[in-house]
Residue frames relative to the residue before (quaternion, step in Angstrom):
aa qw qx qy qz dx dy dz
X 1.0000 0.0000 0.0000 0.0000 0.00 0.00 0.00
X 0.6940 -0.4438 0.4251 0.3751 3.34 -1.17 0.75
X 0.4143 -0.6772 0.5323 0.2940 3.81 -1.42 -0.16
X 0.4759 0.7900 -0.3485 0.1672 3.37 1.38 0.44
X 0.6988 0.3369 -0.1244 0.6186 3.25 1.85 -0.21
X 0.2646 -0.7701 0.5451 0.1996 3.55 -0.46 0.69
X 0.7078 -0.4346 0.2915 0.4746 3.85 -1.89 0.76
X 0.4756 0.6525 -0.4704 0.3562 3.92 0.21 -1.06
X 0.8127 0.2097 -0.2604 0.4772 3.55 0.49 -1.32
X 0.5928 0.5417 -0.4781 0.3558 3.88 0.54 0.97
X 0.1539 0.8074 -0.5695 0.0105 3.54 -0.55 0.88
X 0.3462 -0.8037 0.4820 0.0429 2.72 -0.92 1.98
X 0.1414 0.7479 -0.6367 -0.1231 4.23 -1.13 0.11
X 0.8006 0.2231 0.1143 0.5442 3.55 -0.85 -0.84
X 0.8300 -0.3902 0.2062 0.3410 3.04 -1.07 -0.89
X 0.6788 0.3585 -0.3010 0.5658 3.60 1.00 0.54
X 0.2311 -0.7358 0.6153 0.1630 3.54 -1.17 0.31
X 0.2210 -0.7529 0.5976 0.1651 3.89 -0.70 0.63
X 0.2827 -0.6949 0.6529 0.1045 2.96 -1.38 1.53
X 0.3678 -0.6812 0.5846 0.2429 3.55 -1.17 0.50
X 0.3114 -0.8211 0.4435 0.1796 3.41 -0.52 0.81
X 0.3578 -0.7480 0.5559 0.0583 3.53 -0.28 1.88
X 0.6351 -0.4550 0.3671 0.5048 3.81 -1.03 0.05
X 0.5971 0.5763 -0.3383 0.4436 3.19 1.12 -1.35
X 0.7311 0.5734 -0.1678 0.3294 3.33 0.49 -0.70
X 0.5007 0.6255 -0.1685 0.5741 3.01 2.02 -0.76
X 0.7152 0.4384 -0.1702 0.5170 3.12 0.28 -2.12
X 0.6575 0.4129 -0.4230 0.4673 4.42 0.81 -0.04
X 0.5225 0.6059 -0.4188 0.4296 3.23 1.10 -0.56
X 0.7718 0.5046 -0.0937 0.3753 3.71 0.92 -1.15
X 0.4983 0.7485 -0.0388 0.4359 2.59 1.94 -0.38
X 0.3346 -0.7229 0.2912 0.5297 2.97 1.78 -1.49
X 0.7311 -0.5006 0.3224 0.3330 3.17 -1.16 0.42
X 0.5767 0.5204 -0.3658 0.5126 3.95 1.43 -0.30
X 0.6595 0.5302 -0.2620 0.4641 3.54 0.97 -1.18
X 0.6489 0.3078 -0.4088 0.5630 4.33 0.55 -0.74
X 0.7157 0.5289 -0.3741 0.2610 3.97 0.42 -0.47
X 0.5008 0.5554 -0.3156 0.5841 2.98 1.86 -0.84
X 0.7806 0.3372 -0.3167 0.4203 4.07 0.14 -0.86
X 0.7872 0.3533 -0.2789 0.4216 3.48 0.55 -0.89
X 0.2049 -0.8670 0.3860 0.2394 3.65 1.52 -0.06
X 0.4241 0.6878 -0.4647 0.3622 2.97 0.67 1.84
X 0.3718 -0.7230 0.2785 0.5114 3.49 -0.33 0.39
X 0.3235 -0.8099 0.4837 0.0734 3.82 -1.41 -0.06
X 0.0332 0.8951 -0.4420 -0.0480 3.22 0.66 1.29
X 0.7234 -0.4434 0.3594 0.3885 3.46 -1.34 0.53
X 0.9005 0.1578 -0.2463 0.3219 2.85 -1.26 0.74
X 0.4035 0.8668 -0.2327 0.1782 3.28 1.42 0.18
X 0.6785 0.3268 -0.2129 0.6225 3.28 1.46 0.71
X 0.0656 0.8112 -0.5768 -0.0707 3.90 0.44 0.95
X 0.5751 0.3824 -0.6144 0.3814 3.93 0.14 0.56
X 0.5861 -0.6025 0.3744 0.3915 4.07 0.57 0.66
X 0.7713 -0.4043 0.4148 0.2639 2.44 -1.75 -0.91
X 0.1788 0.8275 -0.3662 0.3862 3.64 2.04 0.02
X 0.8695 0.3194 -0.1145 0.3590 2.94 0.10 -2.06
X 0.4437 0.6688 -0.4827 0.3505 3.75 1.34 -0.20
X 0.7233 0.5314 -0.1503 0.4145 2.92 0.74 -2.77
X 0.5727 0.5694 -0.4505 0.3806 3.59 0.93 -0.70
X 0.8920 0.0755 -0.2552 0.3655 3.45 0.24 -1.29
X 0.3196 0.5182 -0.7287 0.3136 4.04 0.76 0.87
X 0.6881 0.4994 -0.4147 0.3242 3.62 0.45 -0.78
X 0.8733 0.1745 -0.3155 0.3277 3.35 0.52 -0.62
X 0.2999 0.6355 -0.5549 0.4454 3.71 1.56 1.26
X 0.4434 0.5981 -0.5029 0.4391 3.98 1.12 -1.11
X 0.8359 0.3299 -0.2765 0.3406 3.61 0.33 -1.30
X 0.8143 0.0542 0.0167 0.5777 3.49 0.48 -1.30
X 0.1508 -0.8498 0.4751 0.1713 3.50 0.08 1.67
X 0.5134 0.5708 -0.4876 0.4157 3.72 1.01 -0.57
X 0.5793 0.5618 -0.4740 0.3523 4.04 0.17 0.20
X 0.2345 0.8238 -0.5066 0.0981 3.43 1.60 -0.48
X 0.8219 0.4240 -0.0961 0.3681 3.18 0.72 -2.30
X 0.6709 0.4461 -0.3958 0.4408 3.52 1.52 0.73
X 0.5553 0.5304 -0.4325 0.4725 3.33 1.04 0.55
X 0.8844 -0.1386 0.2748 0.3507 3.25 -1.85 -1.01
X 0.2257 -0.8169 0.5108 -0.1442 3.09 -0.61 1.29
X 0.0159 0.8248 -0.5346 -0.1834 4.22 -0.11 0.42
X 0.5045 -0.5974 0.5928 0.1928 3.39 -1.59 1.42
X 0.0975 0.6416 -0.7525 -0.1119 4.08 -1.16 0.54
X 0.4777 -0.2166 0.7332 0.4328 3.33 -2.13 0.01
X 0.3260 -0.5629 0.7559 0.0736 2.52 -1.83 0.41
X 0.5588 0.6096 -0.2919 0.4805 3.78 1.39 -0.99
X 0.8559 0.1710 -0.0028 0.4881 3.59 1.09 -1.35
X 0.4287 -0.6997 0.4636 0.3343 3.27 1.65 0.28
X 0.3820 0.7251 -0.4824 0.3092 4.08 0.60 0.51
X 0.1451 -0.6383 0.6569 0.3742 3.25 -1.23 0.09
X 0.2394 -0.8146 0.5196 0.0954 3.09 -1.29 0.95
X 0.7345 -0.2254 0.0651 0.6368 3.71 0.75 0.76
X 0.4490 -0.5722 0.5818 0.3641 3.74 -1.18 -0.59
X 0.0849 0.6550 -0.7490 -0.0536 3.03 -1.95 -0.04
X 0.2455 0.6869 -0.6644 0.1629 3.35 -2.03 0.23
X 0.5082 -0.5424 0.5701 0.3500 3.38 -1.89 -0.79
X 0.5422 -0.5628 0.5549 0.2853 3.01 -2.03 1.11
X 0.8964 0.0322 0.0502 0.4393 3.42 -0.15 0.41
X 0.6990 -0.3224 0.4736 0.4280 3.38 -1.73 0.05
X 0.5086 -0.4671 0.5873 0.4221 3.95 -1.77 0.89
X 0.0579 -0.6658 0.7407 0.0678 3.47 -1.48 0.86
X 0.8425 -0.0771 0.0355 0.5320 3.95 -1.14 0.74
X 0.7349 -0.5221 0.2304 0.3665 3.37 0.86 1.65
X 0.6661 0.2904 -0.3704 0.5786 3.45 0.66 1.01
X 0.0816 0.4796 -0.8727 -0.0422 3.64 -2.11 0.50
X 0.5193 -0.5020 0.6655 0.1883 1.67 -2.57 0.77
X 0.0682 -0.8366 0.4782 0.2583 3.12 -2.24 -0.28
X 0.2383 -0.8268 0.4795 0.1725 3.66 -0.46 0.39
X 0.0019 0.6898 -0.7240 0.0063 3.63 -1.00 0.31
X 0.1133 -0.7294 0.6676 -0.0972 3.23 -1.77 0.20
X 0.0067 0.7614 -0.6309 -0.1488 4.12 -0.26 0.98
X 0.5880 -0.2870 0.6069 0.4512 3.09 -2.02 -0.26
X 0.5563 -0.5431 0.5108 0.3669 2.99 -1.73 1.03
X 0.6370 0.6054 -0.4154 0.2350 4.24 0.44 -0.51
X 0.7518 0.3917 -0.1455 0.5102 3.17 1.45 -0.90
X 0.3011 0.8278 -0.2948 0.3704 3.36 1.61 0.51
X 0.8245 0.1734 -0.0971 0.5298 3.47 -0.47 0.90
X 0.5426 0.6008 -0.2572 0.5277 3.20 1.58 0.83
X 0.5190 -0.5917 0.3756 0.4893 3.94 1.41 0.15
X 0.4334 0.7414 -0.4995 0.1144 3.62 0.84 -0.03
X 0.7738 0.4799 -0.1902 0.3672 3.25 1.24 -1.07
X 0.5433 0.5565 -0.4348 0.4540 3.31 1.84 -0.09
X 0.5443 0.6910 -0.2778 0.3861 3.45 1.36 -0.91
X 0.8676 0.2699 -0.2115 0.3601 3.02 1.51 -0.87
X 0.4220 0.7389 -0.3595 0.3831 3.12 2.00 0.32
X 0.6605 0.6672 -0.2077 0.2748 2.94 1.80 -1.08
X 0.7202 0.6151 -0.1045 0.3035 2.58 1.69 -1.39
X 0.4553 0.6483 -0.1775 0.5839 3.09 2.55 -0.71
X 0.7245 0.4993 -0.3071 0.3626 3.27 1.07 -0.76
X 0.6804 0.5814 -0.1181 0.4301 3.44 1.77 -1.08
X 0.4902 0.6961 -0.3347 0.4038 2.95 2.02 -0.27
X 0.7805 0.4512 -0.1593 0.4024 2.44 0.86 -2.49
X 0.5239 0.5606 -0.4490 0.4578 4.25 0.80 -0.72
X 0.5790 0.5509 -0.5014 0.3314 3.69 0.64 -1.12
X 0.5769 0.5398 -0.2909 0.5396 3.99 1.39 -0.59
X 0.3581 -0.7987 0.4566 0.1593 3.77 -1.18 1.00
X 0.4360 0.6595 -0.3379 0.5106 2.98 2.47 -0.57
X 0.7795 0.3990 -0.2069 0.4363 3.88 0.42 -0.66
X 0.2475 -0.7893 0.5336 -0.1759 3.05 -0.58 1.88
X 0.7666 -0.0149 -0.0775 0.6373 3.71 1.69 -0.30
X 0.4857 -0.5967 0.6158 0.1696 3.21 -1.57 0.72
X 0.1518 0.8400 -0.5171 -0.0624 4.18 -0.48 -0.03
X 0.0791 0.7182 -0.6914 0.0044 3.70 -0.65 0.42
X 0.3242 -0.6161 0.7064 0.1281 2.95 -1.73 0.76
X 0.0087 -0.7588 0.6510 0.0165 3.44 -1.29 0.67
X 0.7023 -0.3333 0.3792 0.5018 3.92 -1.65 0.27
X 0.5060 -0.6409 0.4945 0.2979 3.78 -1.81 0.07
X 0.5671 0.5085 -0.4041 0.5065 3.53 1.01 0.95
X 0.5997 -0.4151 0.5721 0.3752 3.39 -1.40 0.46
X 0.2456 0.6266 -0.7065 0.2191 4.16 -1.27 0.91
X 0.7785 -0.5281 0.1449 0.3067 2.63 -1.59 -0.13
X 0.5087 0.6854 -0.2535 0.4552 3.17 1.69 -0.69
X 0.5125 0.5067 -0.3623 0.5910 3.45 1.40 -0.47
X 0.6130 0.5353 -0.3405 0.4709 3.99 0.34 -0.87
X 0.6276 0.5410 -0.3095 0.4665 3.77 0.74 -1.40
X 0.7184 0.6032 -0.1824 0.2945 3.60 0.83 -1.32
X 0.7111 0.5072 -0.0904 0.4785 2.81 1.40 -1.29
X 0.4752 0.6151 -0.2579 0.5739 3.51 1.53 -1.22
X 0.7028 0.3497 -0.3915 0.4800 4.02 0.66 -1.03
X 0.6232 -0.3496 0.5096 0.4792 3.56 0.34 -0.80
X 0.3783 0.7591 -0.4792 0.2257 3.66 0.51 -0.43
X 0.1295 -0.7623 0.6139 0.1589 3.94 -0.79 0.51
X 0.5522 -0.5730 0.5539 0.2450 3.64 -1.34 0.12
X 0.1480 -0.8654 0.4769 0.0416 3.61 -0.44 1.00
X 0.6589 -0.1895 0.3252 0.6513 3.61 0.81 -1.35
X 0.4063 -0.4636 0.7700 0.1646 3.58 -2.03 0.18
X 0.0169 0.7626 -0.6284 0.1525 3.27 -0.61 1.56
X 0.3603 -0.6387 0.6385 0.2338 4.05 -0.63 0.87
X 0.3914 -0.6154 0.6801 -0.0750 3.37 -1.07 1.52
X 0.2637 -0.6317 0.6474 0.3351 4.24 -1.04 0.32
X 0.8352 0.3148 -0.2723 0.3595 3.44 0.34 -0.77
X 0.8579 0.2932 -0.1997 0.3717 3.33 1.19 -0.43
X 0.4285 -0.6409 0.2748 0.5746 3.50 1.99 0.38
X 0.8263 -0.0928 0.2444 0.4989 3.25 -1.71 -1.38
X 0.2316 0.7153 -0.6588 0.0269 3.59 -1.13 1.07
X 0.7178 -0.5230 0.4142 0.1992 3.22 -1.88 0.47
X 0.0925 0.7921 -0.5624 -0.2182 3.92 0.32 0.14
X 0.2109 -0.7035 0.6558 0.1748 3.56 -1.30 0.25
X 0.4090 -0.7337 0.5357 0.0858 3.17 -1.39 0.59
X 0.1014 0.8223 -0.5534 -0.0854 3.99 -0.50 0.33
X 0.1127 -0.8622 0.4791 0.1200 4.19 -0.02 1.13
X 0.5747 -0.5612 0.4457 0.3951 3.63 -0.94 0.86
């Protein structure tokens, strides 16, 4: 691997290791899908991020400003078995009034396989690893799926249906230290 990111930003469990996503790391992501496989020497299968490219440009833009947020943003899940990236996860942002959120997301191939609890957990063990964060929150769709299943499996509780601008009516969950 390149020398653009250092061990700190690898956390390894089971079967996948999360890469924290340096600019460098960003600015390959944007780059295309030959250019992060070629640096991070992993493989990269199509379609392997369905919130786009938004959520990349979002956080090089807001590392340009405040790089010490790195470890609160976007974060990439590999196998470790097959050396893949397998979708993303992380947090929207810096902890605000003792809580972040988090999101994740697999490729549909590696679906239905514990990946995403593996990786809620691992978001979850980060963020506690902090004394400032007192709650964990994700928002999900208004139906029972799988991401609801992931939630629950962490411990997560149901709080309220809250109306989102960009994404309508969603579900927020809670996890407390």
């Amino acid at each position: 691997m390149s020398g653009f990111f250092y061990l700190e930003n690898i956390t390894k469990v089971n079967r996948l290791k999360l890469i924290n996503c340096s600019p460098a790391i960003l600015k390959w992501i944007l780059d295309g899908d030959d250019i992060l496989s070629q640096n991070l020497e992993v493989i990269v299968p199509e379609n392997w991020s369905e919130f786009g490219f938004d959520a990349f440009k979002y956080s090089l833009n807001v590392l340009s400003e405040t790089p010490e947020s790195q470890k609160w943003l976007i974060y990439l899940p590999i196998d470790m078995k097959s050396n893949t990236i397998i979708g993303t996860c992380g947090y929207k942002g810096e902890p605000k009034n003792g809580s972040v959120e988090i999101g994740y997301e697999v490729v549909e191939s590696f679906r239905n396989q514990g990946y995403a609890t593996e990786m809620a957990k691992l978001l979850i063990e980060i963020a506690f690893k902090e004394r400032r964060i007192d709650i964990i929150k994700a928002h999900t769709l208004t139906e029972e799926n799988p991401s609801v299943k992931v939630l629950k499996k962490c411990g997560f509780f149901f709080v309220k249906e809250i109306f989102d601008a960009e994404d309508g009516k969603l579900w927020e969950w809670n996890l407390s230290r």
